[in-house]
C-alpha positions in Angstrom: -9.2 1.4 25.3 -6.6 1.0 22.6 -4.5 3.8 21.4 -4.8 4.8 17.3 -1.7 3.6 16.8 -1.8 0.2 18.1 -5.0 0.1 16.2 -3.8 0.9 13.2 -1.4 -1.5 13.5 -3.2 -4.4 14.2 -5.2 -3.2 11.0 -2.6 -3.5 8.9 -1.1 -6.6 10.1 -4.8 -8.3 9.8 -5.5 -6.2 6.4 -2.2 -7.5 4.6 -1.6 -10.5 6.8 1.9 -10.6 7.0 4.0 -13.4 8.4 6.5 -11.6 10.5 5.0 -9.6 13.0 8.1 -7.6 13.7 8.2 -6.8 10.6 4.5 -5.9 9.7 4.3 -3.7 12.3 6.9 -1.6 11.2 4.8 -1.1 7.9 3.1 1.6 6.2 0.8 2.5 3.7 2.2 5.4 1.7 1.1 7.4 -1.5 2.7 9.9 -4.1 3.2 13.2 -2.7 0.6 14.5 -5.5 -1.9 12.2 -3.9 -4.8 14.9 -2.1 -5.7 11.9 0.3 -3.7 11.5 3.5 -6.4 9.1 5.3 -8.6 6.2 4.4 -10.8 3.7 5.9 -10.1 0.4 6.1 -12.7 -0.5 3.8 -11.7 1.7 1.5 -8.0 0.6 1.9 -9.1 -2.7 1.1 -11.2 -1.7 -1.9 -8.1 0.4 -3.7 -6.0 -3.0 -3.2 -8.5 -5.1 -4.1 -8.1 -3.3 -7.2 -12.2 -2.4 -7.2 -11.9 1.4 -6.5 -9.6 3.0 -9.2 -9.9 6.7 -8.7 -9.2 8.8 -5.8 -11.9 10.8 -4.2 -11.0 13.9 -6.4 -11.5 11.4 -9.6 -7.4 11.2 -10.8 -6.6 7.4 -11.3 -5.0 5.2 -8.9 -2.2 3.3 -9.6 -1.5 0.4 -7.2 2.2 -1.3 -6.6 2.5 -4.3 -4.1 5.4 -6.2 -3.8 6.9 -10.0 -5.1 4.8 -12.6 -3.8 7.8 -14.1 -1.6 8.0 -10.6 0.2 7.9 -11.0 3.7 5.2 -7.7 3.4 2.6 -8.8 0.8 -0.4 -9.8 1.1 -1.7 -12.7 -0.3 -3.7 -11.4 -2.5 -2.4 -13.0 -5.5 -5.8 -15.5 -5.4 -8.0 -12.3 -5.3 -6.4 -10.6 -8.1 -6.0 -13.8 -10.7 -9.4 -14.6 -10.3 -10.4 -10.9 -11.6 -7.7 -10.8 -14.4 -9.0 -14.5 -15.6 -12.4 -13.4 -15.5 -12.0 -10.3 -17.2 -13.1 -8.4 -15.0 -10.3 -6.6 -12.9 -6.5 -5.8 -13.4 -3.4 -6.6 -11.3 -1.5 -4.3 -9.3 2.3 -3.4 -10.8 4.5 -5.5 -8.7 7.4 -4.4 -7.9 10.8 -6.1 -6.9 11.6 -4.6 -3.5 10.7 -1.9 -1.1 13.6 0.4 -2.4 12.0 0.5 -5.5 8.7 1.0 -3.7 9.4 3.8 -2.3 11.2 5.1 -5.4 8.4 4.5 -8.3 5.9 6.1 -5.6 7.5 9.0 -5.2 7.7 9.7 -8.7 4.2 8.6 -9.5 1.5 11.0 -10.0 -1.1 9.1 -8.3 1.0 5.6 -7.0 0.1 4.0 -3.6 1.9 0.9 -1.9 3.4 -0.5 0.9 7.0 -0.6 2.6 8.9 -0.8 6.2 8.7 2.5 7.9 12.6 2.1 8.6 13.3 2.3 4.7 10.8 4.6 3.7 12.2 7.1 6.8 15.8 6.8 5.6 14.6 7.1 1.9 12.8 10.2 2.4 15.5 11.9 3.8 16.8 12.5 0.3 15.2 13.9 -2.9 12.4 10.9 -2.8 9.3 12.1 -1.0 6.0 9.8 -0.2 3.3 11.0 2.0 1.5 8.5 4.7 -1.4 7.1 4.5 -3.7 7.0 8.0 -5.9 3.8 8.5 -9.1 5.3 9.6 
């Protein structure tokens, strides 16, 4: 059987289909520290970037940051996302320029969640800036 974590991992690397998998693997969803959610499934994960589920379970908005397009951690989900914006049906995510600045926003955010290297958001939340994890059930 397969631990959690390895699990998990392979989620994520599947779910945001990174390119580097040195790099994906060292990746984690994380949230604002105001955020009452500290797990979520996968399909549910997929639904808040999708940008089709815009509330948390205890009804406060979500606000959803990704990074640039030519980030070695983003998904692809660019298609996805113009399609709904062009429609009119759906909004885009707030894209932000690096993980830095990921980790940064989010920790400020009343209700932010995103994506970033575990080795920068460790060394980042060392300080004053403080995101929570999110666990892929």
């Amino acid at each position: 059987m397969l631990s959690k974590t390895f699990c998990k991992q392979f989620i994520f690397v599947v779910f945001f289909s990174c390119i580097t998998p040195s790099i994906s693997f060292s990746a984690e969803v994380i949230a604002s520290p105001h955020v009452k959610t500290n797990s979520l499934s996968l399909e549910n994960l997929r639904h808040i970037f999708f940008m089709r589920v815009h509330q948390w379970p205890d009804g406060n908005p979500i606000k959803v940051y990704v990074l640039k397009d030519n980030n070695e951690l983003h998904n692809k989900l660019r298609r996805l996302w113009d399609r709904h914006i062009f429609s009119g049906t759906g909004q885009a995510p707030t894209v932000l320029d690096n993980e830095e600045q990921m980790i940064k926003i989010i920790s400020a955010s009343e209700n932010g969640i995103g994506y970033a290297n575990k080795k920068i958001i460790e060394d980042l939340n060392k300080g004053s800036l403080n995101v929570q994890f999110i666990n892929i059930e």
